[in-house]
Structure formats: structure tokens, C-alpha cells
Biopython code that builds the backbone (N, CA, C, O; Angstrom):
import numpy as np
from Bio.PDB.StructureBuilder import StructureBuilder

atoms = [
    (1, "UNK", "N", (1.533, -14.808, 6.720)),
    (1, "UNK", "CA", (1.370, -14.025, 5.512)),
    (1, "UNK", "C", (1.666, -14.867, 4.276)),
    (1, "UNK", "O", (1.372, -14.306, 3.220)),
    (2, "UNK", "N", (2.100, -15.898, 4.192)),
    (2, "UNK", "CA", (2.519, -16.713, 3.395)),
    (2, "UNK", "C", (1.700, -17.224, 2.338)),
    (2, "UNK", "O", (1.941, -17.417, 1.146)),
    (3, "UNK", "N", (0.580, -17.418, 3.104)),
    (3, "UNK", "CA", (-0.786, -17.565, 2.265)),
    (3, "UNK", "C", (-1.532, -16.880, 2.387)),
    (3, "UNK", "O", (-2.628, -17.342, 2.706)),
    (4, "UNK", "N", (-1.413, -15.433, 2.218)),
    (4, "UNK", "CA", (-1.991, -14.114, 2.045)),
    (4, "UNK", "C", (-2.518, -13.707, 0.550)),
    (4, "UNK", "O", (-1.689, -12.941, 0.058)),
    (5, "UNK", "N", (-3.684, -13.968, -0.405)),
    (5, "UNK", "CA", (-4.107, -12.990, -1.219)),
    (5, "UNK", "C", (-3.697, -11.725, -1.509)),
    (5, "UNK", "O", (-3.263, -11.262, -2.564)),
    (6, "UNK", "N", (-3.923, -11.123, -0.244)),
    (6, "UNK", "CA", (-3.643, -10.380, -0.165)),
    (6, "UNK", "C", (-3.424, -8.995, 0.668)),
    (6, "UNK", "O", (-4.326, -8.690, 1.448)),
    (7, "UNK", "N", (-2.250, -8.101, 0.557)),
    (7, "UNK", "CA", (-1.882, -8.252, 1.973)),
    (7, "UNK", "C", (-1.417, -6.157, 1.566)),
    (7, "UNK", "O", (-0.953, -5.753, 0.500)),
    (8, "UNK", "N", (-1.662, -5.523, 2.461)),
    (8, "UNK", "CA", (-2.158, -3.966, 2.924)),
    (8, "UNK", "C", (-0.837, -3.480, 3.543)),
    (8, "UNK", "O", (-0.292, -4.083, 4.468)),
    (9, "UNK", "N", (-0.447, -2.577, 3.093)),
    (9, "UNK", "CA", (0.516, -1.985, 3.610)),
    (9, "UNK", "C", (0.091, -0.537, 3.972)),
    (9, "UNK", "O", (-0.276, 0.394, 3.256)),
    (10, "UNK", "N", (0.266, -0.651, 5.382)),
    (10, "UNK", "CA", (-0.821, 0.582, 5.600)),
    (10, "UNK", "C", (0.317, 1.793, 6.989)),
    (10, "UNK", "O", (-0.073, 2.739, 7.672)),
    (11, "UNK", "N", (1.256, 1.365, 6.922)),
    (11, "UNK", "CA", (2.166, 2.481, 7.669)),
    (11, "UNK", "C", (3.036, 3.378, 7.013)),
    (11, "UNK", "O", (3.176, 3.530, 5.799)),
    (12, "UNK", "N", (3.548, 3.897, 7.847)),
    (12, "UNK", "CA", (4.041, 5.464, 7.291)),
    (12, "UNK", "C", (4.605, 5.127, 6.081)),
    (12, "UNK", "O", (4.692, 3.927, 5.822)),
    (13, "UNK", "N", (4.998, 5.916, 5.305)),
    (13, "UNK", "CA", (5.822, 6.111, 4.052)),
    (13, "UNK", "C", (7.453, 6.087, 4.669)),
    (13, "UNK", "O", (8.307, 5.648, 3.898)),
    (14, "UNK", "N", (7.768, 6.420, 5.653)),
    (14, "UNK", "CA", (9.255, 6.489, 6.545)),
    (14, "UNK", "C", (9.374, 4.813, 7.225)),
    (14, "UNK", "O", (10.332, 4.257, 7.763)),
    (15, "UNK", "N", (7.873, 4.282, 6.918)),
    (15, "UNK", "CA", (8.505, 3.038, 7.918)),
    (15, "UNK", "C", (8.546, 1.990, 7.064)),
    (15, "UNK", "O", (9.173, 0.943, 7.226)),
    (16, "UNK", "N", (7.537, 2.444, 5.717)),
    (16, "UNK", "CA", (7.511, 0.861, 4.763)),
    (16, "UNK", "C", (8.799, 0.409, 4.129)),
    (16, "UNK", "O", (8.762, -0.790, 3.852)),
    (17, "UNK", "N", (9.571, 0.820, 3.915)),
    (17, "UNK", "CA", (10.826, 0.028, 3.392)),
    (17, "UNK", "C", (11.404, -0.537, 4.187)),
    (17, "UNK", "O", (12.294, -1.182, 3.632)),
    (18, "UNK", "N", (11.407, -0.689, 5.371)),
    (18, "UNK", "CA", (11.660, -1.689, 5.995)),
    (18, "UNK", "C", (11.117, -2.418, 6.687)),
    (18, "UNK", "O", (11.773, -3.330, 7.189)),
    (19, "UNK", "N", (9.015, -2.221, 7.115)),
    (19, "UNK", "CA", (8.439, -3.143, 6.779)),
    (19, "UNK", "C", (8.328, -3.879, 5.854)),
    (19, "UNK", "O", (7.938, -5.039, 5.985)),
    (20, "UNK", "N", (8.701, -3.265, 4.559)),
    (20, "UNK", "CA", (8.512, -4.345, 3.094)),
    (20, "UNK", "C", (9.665, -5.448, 3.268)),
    (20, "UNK", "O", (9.406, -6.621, 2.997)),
    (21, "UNK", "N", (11.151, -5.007, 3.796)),
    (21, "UNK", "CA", (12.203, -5.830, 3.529)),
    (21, "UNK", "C", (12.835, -6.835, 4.914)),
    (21, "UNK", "O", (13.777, -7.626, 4.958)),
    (22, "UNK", "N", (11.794, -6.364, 6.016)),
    (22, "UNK", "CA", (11.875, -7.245, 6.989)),
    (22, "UNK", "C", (10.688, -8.342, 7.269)),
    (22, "UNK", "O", (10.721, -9.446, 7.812)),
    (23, "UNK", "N", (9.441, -7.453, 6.572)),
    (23, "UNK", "CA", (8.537, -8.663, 7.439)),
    (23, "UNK", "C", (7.712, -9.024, 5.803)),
    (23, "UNK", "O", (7.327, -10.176, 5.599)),
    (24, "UNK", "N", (7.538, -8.086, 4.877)),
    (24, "UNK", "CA", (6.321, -8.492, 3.867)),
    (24, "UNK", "C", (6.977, -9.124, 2.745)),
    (24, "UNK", "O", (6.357, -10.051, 2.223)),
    (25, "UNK", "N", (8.118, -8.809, 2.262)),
    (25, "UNK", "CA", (8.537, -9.012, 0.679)),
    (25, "UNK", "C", (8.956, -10.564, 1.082)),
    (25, "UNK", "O", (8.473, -11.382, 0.300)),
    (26, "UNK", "N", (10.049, -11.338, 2.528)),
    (26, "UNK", "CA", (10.228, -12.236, 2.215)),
    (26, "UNK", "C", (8.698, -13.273, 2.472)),
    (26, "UNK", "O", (8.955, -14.470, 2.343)),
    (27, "UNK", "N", (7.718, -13.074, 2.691)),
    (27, "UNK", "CA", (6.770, -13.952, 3.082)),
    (27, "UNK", "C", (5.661, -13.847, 1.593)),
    (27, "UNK", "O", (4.785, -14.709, 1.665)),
    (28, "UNK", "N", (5.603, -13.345, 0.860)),
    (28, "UNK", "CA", (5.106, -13.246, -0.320)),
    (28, "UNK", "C", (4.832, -14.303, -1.450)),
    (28, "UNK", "O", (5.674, -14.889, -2.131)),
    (29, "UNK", "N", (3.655, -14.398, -1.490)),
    (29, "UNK", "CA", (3.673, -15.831, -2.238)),
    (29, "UNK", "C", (3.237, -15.244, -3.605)),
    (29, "UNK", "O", (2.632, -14.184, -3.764)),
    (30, "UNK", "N", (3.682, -16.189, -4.654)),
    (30, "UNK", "CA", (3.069, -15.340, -6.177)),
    (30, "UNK", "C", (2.318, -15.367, -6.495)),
    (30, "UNK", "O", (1.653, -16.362, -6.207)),
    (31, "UNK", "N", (1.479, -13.956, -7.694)),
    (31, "UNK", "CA", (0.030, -14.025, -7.368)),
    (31, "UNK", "C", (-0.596, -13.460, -6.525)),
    (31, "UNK", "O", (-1.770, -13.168, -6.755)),
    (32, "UNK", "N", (0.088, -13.098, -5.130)),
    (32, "UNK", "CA", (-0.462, -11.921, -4.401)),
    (32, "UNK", "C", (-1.165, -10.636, -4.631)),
    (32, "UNK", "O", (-1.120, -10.381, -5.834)),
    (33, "UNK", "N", (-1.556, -10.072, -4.214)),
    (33, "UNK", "CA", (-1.961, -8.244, -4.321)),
    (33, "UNK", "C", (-1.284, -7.661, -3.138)),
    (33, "UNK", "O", (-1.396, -8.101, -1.994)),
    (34, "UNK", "N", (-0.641, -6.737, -3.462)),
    (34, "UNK", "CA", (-0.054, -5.613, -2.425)),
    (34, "UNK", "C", (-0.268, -4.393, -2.247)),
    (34, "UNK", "O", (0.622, -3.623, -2.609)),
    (35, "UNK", "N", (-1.333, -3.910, -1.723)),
    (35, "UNK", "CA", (-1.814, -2.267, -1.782)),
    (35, "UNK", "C", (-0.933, -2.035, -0.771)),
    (35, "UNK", "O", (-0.491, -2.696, 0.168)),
    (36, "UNK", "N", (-0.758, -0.714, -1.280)),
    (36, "UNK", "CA", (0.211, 0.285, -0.270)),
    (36, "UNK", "C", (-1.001, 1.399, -0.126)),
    (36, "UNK", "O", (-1.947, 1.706, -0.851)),
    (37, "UNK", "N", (-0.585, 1.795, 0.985)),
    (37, "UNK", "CA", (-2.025, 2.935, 1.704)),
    (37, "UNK", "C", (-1.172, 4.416, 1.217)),
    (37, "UNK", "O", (-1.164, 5.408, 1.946)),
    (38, "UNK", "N", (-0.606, 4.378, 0.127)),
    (38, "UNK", "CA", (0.449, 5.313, -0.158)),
    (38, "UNK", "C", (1.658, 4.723, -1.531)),
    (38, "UNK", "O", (2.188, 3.620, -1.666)),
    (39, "UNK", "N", (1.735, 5.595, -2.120)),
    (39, "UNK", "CA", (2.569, 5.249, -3.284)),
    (39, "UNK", "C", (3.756, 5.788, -3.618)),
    (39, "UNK", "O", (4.367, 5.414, -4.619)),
    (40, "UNK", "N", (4.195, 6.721, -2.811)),
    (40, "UNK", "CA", (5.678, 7.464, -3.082)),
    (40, "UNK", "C", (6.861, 6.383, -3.044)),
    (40, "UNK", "O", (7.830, 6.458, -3.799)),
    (41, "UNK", "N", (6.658, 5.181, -1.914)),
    (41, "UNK", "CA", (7.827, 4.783, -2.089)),
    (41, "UNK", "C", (8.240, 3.465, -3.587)),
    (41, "UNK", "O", (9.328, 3.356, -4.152)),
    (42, "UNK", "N", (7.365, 2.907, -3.780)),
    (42, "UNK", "CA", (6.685, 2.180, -4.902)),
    (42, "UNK", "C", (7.502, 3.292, -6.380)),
    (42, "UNK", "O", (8.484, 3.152, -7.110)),
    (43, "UNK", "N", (6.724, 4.053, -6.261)),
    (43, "UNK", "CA", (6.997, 5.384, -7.145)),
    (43, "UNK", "C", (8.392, 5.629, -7.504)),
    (43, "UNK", "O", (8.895, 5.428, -8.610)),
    (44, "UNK", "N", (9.021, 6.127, -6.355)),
    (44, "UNK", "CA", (10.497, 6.247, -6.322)),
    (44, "UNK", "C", (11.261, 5.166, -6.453)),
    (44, "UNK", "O", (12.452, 5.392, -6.236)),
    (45, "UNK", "N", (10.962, 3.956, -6.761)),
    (45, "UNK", "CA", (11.707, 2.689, -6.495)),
    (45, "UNK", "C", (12.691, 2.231, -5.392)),
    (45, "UNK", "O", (13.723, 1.575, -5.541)),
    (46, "UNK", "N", (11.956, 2.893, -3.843)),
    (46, "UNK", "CA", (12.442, 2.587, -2.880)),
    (46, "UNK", "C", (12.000, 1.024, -2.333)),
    (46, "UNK", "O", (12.640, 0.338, -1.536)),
    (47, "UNK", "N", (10.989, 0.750, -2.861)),
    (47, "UNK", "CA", (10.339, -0.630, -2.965)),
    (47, "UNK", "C", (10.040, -1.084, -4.074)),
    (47, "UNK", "O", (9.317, -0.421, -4.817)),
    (48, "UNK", "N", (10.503, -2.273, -4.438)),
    (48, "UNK", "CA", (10.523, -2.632, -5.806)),
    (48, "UNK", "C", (9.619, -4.076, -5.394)),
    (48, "UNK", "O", (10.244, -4.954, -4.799)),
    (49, "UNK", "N", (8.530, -4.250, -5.632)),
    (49, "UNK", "CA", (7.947, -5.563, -5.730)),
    (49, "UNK", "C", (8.505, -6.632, -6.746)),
    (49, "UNK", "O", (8.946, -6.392, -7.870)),
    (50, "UNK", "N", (8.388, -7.992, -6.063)),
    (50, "UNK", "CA", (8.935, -8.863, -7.227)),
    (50, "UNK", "C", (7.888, -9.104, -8.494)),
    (50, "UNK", "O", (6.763, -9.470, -8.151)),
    (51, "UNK", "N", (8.028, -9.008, -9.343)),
    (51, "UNK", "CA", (7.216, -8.912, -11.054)),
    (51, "UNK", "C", (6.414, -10.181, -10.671)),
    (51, "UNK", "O", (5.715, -10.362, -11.668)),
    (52, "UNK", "N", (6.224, -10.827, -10.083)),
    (52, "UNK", "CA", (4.785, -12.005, -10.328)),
    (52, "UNK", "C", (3.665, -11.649, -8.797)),
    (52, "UNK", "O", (2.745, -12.317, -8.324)),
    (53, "UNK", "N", (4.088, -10.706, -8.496)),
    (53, "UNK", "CA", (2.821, -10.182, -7.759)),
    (53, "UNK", "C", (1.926, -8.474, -8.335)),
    (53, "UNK", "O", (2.477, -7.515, -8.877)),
    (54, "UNK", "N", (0.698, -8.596, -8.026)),
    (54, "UNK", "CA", (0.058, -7.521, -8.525)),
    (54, "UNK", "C", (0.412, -6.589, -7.371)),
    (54, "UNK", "O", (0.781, -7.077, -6.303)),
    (55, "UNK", "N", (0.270, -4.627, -7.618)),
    (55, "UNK", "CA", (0.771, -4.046, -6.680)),
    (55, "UNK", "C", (-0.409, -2.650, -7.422)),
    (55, "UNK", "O", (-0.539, -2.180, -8.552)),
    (56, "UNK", "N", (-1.148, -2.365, -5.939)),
    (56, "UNK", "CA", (-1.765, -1.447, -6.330)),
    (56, "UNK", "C", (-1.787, -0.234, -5.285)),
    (56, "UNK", "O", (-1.519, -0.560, -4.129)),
    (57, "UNK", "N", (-2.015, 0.872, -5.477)),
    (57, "UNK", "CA", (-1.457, 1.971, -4.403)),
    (57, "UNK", "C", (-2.984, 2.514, -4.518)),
    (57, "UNK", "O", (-3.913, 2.275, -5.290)),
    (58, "UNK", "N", (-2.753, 3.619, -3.040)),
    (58, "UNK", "CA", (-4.315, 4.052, -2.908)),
    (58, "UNK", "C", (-3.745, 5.304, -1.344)),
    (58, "UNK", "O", (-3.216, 5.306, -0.233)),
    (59, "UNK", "N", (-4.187, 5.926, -2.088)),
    (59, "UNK", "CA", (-4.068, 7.182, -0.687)),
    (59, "UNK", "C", (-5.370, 8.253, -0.861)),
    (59, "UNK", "O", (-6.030, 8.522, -1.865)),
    (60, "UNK", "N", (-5.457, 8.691, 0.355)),
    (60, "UNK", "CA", (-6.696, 9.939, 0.250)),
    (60, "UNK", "C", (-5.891, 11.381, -0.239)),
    (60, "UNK", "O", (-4.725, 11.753, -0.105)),
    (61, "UNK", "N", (-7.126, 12.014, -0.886)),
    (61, "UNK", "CA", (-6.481, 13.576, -1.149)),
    (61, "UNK", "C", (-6.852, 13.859, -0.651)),
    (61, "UNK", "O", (-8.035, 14.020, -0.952)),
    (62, "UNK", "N", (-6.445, 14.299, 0.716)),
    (62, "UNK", "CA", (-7.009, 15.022, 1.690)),
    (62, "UNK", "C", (-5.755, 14.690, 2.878)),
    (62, "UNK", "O", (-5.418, 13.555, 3.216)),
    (63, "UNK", "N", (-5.297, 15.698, 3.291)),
    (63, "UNK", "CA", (-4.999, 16.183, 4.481)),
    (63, "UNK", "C", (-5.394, 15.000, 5.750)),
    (63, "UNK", "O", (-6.537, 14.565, 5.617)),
    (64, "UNK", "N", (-4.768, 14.533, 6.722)),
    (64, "UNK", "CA", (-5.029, 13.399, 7.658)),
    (64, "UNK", "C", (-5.709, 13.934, 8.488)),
    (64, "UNK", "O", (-6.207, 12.928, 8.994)),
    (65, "UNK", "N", (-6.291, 15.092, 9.250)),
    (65, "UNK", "CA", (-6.641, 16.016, 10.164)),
    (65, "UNK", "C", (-7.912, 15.776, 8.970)),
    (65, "UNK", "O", (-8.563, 14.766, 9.234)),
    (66, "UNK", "N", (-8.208, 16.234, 8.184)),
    (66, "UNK", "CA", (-9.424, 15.909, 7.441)),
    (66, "UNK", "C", (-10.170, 14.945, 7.086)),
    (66, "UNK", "O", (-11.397, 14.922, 6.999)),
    (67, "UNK", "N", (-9.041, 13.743, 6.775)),
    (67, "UNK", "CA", (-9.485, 12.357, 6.539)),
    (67, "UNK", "C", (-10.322, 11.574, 7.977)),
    (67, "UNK", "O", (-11.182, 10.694, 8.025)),
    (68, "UNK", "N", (-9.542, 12.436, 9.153)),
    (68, "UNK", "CA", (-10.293, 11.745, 10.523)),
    (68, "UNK", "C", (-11.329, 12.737, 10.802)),
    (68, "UNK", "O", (-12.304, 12.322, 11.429)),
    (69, "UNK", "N", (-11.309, 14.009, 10.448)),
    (69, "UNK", "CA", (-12.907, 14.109, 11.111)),
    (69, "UNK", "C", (-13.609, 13.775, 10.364)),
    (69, "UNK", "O", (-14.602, 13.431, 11.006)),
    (70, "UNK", "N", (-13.899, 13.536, 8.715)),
    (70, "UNK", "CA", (-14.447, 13.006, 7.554)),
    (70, "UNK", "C", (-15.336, 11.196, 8.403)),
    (70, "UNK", "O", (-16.418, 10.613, 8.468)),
    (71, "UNK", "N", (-13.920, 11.076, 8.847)),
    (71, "UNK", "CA", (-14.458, 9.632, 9.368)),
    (71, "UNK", "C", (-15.007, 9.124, 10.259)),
    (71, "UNK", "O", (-15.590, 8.056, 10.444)),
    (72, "UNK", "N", (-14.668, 10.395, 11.086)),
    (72, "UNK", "CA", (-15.605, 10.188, 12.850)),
    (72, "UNK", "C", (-17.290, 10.725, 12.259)),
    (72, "UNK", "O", (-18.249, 10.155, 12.779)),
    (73, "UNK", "N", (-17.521, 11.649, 11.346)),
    (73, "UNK", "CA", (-18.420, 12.063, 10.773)),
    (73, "UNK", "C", (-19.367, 10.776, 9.918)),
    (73, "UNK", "O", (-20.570, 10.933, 9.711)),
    (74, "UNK", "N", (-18.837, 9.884, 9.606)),
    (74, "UNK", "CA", (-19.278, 8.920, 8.849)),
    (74, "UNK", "C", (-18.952, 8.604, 7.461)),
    (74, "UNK", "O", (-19.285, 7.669, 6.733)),
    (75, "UNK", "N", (-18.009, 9.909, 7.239)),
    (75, "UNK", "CA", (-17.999, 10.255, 5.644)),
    (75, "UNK", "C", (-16.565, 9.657, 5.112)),
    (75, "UNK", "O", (-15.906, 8.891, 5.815)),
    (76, "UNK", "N", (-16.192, 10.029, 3.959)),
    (76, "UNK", "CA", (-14.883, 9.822, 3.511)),
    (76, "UNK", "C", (-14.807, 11.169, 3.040)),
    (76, "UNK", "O", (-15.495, 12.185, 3.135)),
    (77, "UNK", "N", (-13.091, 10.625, 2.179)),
    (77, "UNK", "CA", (-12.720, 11.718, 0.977)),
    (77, "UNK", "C", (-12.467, 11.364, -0.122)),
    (77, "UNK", "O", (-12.077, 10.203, -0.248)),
    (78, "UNK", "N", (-12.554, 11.972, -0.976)),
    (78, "UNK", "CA", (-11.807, 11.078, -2.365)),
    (78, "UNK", "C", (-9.980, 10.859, -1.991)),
    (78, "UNK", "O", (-9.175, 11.305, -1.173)),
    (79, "UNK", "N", (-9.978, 10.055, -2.957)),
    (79, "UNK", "CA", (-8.916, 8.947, -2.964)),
    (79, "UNK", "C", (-8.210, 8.873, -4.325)),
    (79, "UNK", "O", (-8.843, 9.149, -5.344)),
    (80, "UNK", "N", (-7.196, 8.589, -4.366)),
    (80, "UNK", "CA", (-6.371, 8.154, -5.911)),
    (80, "UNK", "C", (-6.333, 6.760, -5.823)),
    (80, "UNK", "O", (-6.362, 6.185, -4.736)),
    (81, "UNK", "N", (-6.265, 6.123, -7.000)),
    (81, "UNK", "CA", (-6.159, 4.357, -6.662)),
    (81, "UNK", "C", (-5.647, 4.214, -8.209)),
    (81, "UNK", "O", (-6.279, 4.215, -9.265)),
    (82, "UNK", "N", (-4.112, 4.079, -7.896)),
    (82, "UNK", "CA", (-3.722, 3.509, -9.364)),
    (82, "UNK", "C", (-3.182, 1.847, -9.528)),
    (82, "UNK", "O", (-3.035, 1.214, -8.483)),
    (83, "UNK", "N", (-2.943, 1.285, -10.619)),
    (83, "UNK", "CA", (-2.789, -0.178, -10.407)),
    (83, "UNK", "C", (-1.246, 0.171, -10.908)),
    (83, "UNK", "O", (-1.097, 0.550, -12.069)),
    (84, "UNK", "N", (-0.351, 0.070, -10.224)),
    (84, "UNK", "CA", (1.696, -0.042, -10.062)),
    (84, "UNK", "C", (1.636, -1.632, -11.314)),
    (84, "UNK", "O", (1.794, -1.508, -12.529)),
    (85, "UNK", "N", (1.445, -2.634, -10.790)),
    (85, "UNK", "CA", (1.696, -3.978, -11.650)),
    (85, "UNK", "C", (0.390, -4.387, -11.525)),
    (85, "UNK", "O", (-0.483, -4.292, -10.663)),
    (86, "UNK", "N", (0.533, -5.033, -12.998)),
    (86, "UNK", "CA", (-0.499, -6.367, -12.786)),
    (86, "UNK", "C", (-0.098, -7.722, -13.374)),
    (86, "UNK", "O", (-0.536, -8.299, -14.369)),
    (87, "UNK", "N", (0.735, -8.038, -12.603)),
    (87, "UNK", "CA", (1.009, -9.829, -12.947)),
    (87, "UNK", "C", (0.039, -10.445, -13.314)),
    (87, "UNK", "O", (0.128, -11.646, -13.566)),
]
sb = StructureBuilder()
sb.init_structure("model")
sb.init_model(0)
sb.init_chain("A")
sb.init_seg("    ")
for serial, (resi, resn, name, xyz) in enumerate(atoms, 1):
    if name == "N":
        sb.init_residue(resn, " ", resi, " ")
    sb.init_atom(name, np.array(xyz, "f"), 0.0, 1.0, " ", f" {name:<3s}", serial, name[0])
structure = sb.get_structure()
């Protein structure tokens, strides 16, 4: 991950703070992008990115039971996508 662009954080909201502080935040190079598949913890400042990486969040509005038949269907849902930092 070290030389990661950029790098997806895509598990639970209960598990990313300590995916962020065991495996992603120390391997982070500056200049990165960090989407979170979810923004509450970002939000709450349960994860605080270091200020020289960009950090952008993105979740569906929609219900997960919806988001998967949407997807077995071929389709999506709308989505929120805000930009947290931009170093």
C-alpha cells in the first residue's frame, strides 16, 4: 500500500477504525486519495486522516438489501460523494 494512489476503504463503519489504525494510516504515502465507502466515521472524527492526503467519502442512499438486488439487476442507486480534504 505504500505506493498506493490510491486506496478504498470499503468495510463496515464498526471495523474501519481499526482498519485505518492497524493496516491503512501507517502505510500512507502523501498525496494519496482515501475514499471511504462510508463517511460517519471521518465525520465524527473517529478517523482523522493526516492533512497531506486527499479524503473523499461515498455511500449509496439506499438500503443494502436494495443496493444488491439493484446490482444483481444490472442497475445502481444514487449515491452521496462528498470531498472530506483536498490536499
Amino acid at each position: 500500500m505504500n505506493n498506493a494512489d490510491v486506496v478504498v476503504v470499503l468495510v463496515s463503519d464498526m471495523a474501519q477504525p481499526t482498519v485505518w489504525t492497524e493496516s491503512v494510516e501507517p502505510n500512507l504515502k502523501s498525496g494519496a486519495l482515501v475514499l471511504f465507502g462510508h463517511g460517519f466515521n471521518v465525520h465524527y472524527d473517529r478517523i482523522k486522516p493526516p492533512e497531506d492526503v486527499d479524503v473523499a467519502l461515498i455511500a449509496p442512499k439506499s438500503p443494502g438489501a436494495l443496493v444488491r438486488s439493484q446490482y444483481q439487476l444490472g442497475r445502481g442507486v444514487p449515491c452521496l460523494l462528498a470531498v472530506h480534504q483536498d490536499a
